[in-house]
C-alpha positions as CSV (number, residue, x, y, z in Angstrom):
1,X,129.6,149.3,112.5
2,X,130.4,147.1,109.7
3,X,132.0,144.0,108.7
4,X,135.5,145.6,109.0
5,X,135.0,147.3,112.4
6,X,132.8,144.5,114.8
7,X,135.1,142.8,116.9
8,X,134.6,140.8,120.5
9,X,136.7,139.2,122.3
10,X,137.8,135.7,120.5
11,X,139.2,137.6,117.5
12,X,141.9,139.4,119.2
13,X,143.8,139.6,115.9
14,X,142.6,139.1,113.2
15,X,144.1,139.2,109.7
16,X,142.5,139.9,106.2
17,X,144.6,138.9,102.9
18,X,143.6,141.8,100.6
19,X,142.3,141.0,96.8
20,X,140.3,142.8,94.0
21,X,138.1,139.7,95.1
22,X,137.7,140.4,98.5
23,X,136.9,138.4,100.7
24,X,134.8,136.4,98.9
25,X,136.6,133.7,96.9
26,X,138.8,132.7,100.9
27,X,136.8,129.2,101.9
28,X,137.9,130.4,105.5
29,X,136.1,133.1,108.3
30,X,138.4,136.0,107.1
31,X,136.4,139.0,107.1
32,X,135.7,141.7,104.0
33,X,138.4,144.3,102.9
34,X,138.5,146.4,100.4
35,X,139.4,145.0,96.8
36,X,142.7,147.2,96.7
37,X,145.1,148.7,98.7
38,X,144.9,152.2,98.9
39,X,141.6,151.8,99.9
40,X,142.0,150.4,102.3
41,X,144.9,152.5,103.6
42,X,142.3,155.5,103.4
43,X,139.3,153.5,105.1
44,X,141.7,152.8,108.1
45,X,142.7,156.6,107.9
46,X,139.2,158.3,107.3
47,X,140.4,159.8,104.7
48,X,139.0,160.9,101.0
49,X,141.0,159.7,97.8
50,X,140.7,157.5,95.0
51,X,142.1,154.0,93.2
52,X,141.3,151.9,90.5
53,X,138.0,152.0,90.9
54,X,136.8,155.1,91.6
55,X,136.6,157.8,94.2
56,X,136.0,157.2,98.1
57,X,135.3,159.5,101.4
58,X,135.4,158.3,104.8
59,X,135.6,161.9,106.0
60,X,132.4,161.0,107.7
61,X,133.4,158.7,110.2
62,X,134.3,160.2,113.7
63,X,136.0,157.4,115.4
64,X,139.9,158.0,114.3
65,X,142.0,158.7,117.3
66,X,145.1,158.6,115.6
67,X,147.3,157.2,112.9
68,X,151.1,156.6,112.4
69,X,152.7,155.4,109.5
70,X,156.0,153.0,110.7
71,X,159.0,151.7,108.0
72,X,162.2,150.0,108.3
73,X,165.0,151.5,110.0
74,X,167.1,152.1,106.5
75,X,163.9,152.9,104.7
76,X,164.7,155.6,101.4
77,X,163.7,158.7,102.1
78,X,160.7,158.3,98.9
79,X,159.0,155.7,101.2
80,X,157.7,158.2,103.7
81,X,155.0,160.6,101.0
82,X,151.9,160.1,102.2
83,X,150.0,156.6,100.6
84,X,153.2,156.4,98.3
85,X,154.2,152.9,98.9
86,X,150.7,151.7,98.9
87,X,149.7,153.3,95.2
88,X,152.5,151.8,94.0
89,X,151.8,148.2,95.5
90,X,148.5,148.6,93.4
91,X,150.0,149.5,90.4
92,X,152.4,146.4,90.7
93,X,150.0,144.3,91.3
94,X,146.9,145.2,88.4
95,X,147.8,142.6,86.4
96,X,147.5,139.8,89.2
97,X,144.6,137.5,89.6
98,X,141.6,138.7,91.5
99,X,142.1,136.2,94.2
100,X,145.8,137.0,94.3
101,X,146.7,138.5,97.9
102,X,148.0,142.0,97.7
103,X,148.9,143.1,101.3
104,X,147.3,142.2,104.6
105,X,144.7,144.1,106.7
106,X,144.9,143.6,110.4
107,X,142.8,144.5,112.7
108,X,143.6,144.0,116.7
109,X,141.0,144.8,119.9
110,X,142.3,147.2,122.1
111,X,141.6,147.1,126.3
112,X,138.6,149.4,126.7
113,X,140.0,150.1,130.6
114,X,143.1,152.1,128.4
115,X,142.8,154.9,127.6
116,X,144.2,157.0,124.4
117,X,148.2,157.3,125.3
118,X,148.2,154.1,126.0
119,X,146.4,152.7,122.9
120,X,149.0,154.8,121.0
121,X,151.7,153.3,122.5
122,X,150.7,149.7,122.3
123,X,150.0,150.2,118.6
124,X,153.6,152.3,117.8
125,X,155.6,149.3,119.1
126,X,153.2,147.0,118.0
127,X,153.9,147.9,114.4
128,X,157.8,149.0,114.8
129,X,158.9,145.9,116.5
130,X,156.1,143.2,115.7
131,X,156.0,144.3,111.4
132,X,158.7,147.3,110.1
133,X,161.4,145.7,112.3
134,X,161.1,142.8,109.9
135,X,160.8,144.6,106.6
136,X,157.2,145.4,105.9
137,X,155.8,148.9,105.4
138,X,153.0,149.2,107.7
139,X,150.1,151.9,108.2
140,X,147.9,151.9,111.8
141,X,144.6,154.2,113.0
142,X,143.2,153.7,116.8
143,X,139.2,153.9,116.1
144,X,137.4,154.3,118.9
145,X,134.0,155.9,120.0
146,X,132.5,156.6,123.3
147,X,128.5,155.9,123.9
148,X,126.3,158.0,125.3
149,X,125.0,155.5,127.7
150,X,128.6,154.9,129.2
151,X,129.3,151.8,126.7
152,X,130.6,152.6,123.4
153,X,129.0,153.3,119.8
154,X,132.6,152.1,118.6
155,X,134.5,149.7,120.4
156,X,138.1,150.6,120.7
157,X,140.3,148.8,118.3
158,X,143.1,149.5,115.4
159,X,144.0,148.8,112.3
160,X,146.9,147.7,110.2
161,X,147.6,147.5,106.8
162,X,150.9,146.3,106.1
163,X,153.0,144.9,102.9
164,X,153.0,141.5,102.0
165,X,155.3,142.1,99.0
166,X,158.2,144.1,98.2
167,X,157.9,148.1,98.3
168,X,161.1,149.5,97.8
169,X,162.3,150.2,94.0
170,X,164.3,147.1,92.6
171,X,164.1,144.2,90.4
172,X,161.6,142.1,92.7
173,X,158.8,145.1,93.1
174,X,155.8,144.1,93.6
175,X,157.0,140.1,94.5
176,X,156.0,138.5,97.8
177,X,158.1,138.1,100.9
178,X,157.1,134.5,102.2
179,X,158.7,136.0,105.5
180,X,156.5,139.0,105.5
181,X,152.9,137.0,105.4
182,X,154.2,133.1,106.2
183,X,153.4,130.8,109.2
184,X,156.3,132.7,111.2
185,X,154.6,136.1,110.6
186,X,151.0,135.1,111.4
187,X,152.1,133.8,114.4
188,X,154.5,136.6,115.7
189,X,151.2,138.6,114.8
190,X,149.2,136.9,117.1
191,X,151.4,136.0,120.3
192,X,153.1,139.5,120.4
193,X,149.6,141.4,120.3
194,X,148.1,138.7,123.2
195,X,151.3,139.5,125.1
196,X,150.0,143.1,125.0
197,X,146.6,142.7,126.7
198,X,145.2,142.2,130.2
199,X,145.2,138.6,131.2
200,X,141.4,138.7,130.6
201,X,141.3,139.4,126.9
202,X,144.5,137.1,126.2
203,X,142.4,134.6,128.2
204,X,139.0,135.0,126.3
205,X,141.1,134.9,123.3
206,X,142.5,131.9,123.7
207,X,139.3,129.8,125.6
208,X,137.1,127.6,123.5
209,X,134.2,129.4,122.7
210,X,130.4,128.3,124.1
211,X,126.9,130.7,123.3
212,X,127.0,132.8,126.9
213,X,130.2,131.5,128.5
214,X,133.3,130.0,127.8
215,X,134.3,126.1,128.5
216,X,137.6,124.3,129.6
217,X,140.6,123.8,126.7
218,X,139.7,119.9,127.1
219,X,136.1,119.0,127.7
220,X,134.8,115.7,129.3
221,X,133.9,114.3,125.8
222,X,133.2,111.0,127.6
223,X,130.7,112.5,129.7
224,X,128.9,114.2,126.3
225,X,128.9,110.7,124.5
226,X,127.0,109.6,127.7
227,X,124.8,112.3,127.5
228,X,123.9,111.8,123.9
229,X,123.9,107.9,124.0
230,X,126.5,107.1,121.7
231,X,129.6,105.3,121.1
232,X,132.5,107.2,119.6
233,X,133.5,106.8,116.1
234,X,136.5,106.2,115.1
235,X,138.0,108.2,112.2
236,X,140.4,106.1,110.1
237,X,143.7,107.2,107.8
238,X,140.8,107.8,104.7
239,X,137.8,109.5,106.3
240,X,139.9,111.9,108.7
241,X,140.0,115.4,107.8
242,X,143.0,117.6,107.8
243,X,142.9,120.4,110.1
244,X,143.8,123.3,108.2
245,X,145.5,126.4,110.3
246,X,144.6,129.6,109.6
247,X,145.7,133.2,111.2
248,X,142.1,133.9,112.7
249,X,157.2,157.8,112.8
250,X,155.1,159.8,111.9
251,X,151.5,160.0,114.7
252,X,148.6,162.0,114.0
253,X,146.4,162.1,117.3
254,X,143.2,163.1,114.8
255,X,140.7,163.5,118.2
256,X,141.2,163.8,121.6
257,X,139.5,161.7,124.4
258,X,138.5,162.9,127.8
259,X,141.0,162.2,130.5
260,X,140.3,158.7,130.4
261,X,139.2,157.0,127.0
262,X,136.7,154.4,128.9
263,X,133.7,156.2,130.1
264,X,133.7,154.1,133.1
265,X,137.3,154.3,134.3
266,X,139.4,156.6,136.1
267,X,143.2,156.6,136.2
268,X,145.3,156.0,139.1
């Protein structure tokens, strides 16, 4: 596994601006993506093509489950040729600055006690009502791959790759939709994917995070300034720090689990 693909469970969702820059020049914990957009789009896909910079194969990876490619009920009829809309996002967007963000690359941890079916559900109205419903183009792949040891060599998870700025043919190509990658969006991105998982994901998600166990919302900071012998300091209007938030029809079932995708679960 790489950067891309390692997930646990306190990073539910989380959501990658893509740039030529990658991930580099974000000050924040956002993970690496590929510097354009069709790459991406053919990384989440395992597939073999090229862009900008060259030619690139993920043929070799053997964890694609499936794949679906959802628009926008009115979408033109153009939108739906394979990697189409995301060629062209590319090409509007050369010229733009290398830290500029080009589209967004989601990526979202699935329940490993699911099993395929359900993974492809979850992610079809994920993507329909969560993203397309709103405007954006977006592209998903389940990845997934059982161990031999009855864990897994690749977690189950999915990705997204979804438009940030405007795909169809007009005047405003290649612009950004503040609605498609603002606050509102980052957080419909979040709380409709927690809604979607067991009560213990959603949970771990959302649960302060301590090495080897998690800890209340609210901890007994008296009790630790007692501990460490100290008086709390008091942070004035100059010295306090801002607090900056950040986001932490087509279906192509490319491999087929066993009856159930978790090696240690059995359906009812």
């Amino acid at each position: 596994m790489n950067a891309i693909t390692t997930l646990h469970a306190r990073r539910a969702v989380s959501i990658r601006p893509i740039s030529t820059a990658g991930f580099r020049l974000f000050d924040t914990d956002r993970r690496a993506t590929h510097a354009t957009i069709t790459a991406n789009y053919l990384y989440v896909t395992r597939q073999a093509g090229h862009d900008a910079r060259g030619s690139v194969d993920f043929r070799h990876r053997d964890d694609l489950i499936a794949q679906g490619f959802e628009l926008p009920a009115n979408h033109p009829s153009w939108a739906e040729e394979e990697g189409r809309i995301w060629r062209e996002a590319d090409a509007a967007t050369a010229d733009l600055a290398p830290d500029a963000v080009r589209a967004w690359h989601v990526v979202v941890s699935l329940p490993e006690t699911s099993d395929a079916d359900d993974w492809i559900t979850m992610m079809r109205d994920y993507a329909q009502i969560t993203i397309a419903a709103h405007g954006p183009a977006v592209t998903w792949a389940i990845h997934a791959k059982p161990g031999g040891d009855g864990g897994w060599c690749v977690p189950p998870h999915a990705h997204l790759v979804m438009t940030t700025r405007v795909w169809r043919h007009d005047a405003r190509h290649g612009h950004t939709v503040p609605s498609w990658c603002g606050p509102a969006m980052q957080a419909r991105l979040h709380a409709d994917w927690l809604a979607r998982l067991p009560d213990v994901m959603r949970a771990a998600a959302a649960t302060p995070y301590r090495a080897g166990a998690y800890t209340p919302a609210h901890p007994d900071c008296a009790a630790l300034i007692g501990l460490l012998g100290g008086e709390p300091r008091q942070l004035n209007a100059s010295n306090r720090r801002s607090i900056r938030r950040r986001p932490s029809r087509r279906i192509r079932v490319m491999r087929t689990l066993p009856p159930s995708a978790s090696p240690n679960h059995s359906r009812n």
